[in-house]
C-alpha positions in Angstrom: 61.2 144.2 -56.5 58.4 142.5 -54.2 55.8 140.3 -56.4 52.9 139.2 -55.4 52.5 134.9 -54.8 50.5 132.8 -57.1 48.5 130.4 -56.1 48.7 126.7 -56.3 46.0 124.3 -55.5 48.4 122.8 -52.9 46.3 120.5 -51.4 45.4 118.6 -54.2 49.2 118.0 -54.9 49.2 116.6 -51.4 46.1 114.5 -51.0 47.9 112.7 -54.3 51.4 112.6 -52.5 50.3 111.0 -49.4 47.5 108.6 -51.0 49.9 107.4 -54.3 50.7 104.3 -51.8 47.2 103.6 -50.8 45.3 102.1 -53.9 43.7 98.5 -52.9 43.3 97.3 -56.6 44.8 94.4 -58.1 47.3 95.4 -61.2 46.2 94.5 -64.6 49.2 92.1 -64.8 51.9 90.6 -63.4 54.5 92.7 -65.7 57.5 93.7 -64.0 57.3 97.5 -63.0 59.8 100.2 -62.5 60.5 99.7 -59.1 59.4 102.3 -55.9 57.0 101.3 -53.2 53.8 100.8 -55.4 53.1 96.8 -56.7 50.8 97.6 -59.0 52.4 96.8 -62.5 50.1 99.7 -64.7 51.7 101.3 -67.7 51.2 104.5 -68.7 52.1 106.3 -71.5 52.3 110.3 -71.6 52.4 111.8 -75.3 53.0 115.8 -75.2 53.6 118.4 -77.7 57.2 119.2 -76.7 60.7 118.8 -78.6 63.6 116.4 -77.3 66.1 118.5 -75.3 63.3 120.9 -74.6 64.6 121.8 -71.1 60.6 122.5 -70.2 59.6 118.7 -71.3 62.9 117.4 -69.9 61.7 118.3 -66.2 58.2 117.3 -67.0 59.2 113.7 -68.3 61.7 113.6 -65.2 58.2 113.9 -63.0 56.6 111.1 -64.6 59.7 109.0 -64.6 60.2 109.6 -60.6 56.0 109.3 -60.5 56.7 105.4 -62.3 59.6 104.8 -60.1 57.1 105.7 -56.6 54.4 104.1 -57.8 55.5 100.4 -59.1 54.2 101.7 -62.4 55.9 101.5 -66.4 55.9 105.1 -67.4 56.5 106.0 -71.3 57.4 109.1 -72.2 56.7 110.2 -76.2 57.1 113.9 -77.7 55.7 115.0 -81.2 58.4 117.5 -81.8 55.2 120.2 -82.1 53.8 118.4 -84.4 50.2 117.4 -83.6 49.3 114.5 -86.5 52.7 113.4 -85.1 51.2 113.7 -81.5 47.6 111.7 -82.7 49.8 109.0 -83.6 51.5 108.4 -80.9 48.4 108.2 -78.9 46.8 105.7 -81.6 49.6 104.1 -80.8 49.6 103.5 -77.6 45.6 102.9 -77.5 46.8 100.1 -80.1 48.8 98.5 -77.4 46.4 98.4 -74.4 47.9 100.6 -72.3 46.2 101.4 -68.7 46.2 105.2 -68.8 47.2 108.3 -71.2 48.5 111.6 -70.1 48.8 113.6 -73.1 49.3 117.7 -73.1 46.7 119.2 -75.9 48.5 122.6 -77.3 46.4 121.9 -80.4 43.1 120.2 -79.3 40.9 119.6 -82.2 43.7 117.8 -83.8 43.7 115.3 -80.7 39.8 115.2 -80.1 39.7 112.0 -82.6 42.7 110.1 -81.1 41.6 111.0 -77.2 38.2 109.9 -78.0 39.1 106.6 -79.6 41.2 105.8 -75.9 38.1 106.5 -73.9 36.3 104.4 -76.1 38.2 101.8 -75.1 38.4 102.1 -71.6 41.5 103.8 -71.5 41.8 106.6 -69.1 43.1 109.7 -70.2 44.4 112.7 -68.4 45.6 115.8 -70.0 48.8 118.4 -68.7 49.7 121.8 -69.7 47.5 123.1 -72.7 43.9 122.9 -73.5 42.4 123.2 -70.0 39.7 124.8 -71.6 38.5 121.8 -73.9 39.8 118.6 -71.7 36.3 117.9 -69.5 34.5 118.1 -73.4 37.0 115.7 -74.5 36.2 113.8 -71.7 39.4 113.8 -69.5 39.6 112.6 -65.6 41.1 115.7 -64.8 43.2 118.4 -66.1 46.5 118.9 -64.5 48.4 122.8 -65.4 48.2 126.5 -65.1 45.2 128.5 -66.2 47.0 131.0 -68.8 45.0 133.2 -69.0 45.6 134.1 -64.9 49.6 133.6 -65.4 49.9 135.8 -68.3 47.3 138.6 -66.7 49.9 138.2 -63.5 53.4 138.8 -65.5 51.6 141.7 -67.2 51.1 143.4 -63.9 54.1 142.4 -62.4 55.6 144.0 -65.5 53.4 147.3 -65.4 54.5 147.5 -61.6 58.4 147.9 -63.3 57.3 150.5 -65.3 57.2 148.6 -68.6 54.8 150.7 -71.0 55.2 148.8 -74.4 56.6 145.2 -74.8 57.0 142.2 -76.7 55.5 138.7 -76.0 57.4 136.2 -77.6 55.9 133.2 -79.5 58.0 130.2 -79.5 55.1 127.7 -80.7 53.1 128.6 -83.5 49.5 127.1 -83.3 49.7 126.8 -79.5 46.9 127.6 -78.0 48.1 128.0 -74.3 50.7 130.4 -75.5 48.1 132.8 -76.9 45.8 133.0 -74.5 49.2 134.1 -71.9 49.7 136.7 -74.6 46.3 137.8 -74.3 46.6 138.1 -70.9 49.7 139.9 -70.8 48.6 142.7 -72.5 45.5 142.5 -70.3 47.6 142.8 -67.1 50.1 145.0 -68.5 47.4 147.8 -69.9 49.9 148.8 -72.5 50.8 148.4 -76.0 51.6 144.4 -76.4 52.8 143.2 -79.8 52.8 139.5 -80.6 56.5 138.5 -81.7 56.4 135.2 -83.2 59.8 132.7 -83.1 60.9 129.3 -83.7 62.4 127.1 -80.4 63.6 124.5 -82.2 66.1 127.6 -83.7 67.6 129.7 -80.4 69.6 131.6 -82.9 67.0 132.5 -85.4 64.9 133.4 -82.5 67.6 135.7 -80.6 68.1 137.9 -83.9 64.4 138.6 -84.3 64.3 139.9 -81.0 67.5 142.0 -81.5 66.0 143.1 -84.4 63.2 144.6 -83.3 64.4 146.2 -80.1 66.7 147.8 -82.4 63.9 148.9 -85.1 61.6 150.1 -82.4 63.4 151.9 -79.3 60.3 152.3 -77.3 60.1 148.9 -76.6 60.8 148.7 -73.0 59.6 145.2 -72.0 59.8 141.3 -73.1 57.7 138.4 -72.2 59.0 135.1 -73.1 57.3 132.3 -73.0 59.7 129.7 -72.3 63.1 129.2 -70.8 65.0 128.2 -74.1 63.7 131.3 -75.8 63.9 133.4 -72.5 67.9 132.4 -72.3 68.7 133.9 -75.8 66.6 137.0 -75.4 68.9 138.0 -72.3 72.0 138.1 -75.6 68.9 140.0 -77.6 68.5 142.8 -75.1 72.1 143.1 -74.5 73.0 143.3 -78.3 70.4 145.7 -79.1 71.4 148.2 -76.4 67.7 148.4 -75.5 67.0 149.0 -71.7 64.3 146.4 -72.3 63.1 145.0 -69.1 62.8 140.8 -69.8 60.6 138.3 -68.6 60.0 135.1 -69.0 58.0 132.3 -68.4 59.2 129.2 -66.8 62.3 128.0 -65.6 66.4 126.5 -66.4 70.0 127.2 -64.8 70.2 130.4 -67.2 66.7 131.9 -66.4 67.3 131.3 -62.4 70.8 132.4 -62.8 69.5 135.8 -64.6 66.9 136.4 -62.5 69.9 136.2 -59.1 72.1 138.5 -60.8 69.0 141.3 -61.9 69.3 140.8 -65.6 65.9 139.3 -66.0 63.0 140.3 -63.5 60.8 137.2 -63.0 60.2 133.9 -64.3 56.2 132.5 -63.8 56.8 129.5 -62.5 54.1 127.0 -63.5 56.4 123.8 -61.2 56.3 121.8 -64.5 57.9 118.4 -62.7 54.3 118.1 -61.2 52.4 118.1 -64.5 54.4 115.1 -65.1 54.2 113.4 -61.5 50.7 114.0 -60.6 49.1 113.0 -63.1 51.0 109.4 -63.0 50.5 109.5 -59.1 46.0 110.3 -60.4 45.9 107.7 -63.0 46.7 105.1 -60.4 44.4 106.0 -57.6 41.8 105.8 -60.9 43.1 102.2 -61.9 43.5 101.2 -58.3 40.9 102.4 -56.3 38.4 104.2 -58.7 39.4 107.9 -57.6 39.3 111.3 -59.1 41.2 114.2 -58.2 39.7 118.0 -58.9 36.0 117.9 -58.1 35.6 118.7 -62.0 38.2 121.4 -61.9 42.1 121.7 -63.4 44.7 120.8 -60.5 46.1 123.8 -60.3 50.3 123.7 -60.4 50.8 127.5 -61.0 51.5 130.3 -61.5 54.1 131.0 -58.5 56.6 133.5 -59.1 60.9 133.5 -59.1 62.1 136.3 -58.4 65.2 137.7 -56.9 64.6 137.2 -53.0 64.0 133.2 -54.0 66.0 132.5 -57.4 68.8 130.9 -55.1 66.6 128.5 -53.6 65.2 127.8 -56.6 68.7 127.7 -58.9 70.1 124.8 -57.7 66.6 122.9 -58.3 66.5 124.0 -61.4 69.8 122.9 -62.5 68.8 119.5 -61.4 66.5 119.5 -63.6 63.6 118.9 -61.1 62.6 122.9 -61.2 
């Protein structure tokens, strides 16, 4: 099945790649960093919504890490478990202890506005990943570094439609999250069908692979399914299978199972959204800003998605992605 490309704001990624080395500023201290070619001594903390042993926020905090390492820069990683007064800690916290820079992923924005607000206020730079591209120039961000949703769930719908999928599920693994709405809403815009909203829990794989079983098996003309993240998207491949529903599946981003699926044709496409450079770039950003007073975007998100995986390119992407760097 022949997908159309998504496209990336490449040149942005590079422009940061091949200028991360450059900055001409002096670092705020003379703190040991974590190594790499930069000497500038920063420390950065990123704060996001996800869950430990999320295999999504695994990759992303991998980017960061290997962003610290290049740089010469202390990288923290924090997650709130989904839990955003959790998540406005966390970055109290880290205002609290001076750090240089924030990268902080907004799935529930007005819960952050107070905590993002009181960083700024104090100088501290902030620069937001994955959700809430939508409100992070009113919040006052640098930059916002993601996919636009809206676009990546309009493309799986009509990547979808293409397969003949008249009726489908999108899956839900996050209540409350905004970026995984508006992909829902764009789904069923893509896909011109009948979309219905499934909602799960992926902090419980099992819970979530017997609602989906369940209602493939209560409702036989369901013939599609849109997850929205790899855990979930693993489990639903045991969902279809159990149900005996000829459900076509779909999922967004990416792990060893969802690659491996997608090379042997039980899943059709993964959207792709290159997660490991929501947590690199924005590492690589924050210290041009400390360093040398730049800004990346022109006022617009930096752009890391949607690409597609499909089966022409899941083995090139497979063993990336077992790595944990895809």
């Amino acid at each position: 099945m022949k997908l159309r490309k998504g496209v990336v704001v490449a040149a942005s990624a590079a422009l940061l790649l091949a200028a991360g080395c450059s900055g001409t500023g002096q670092a705020p201290s003379a703190e040991s960093a974590g190594g790499g070619g930069g000497t500038y001594g920063y420390n950065f903390t990123v704060v996001t919504h996800g869950a430990a042993g999320d295999t999504f926020w695994d990759v992303v905090k991998k980017g960061a890490e290997q962003a610290g390492t290049d740089e010469g820069v202390t990288v923290t990683y924090r997650d709130s478990n989904g839990d955003p007064a959790r998540q406005s800690q966390l970055i109290d916290a880290a205002v609290n202890e001076g750090v240089d820079g924030i990268v902080v992923s907004m799935a529930n924005p007005d819960a952050l506005r107070s905590s993002i607000e009181a960083a700024e206020a104090k100088g501290i730079p902030v620069i937001t990943i994955n959700s809430g591209q939508d409100r992070s120039a009113e919040f006052g961000a640098l930059a916002h570094v993601g996919q636009d949703e809206g676009i990546a769930g309009r493309g799986a719908g009509e990547q979808m439609a293409a397969a003949g999928v008249t009726k489908a599920l999108c899956v839900i693994q996050e209540a409350g999250n905004i970026g995984l709405e508006q992909r829902c809403a764009g789904f069923a815009e893509g896909l011109g069908g009948s979309v219905e909203n499934l909602q799960v829990e992926n902090s419980n794989p099992t819970g979530a692979q017997a609602t989906i079983r369940a209602k493939l098996q209560s409702d036989p003309s369901i013939n599609g399914v849109l997850t929205l993240g790899p855990v979930i998207g693993a489990v639903a491949i045991n969902a279809v299978a159990e149900s005996g529903s000829s459900a076509q599946l779909a999922t967004f981003d990416l792990n060893g199972d969802v690659t491996q699926a997608i090379a042997d044709g039980t899943m059709l496409f993964a959207v792709d959204q290159q997660q490991y450079t929501q947590g690199y770039l924005p590492i690589v950003m924050l210290t041009l800003y400390k360093s040398n007073l730049n800004t990346i975007g022109g006022g617009q998100p930096v752009l890391t998605g949607p690409g597609y995986v499909t089966r022409e390119n899941a083995a090139q992407v497979q063993d990336l992605a077992t790595q944990g760097t895809r």
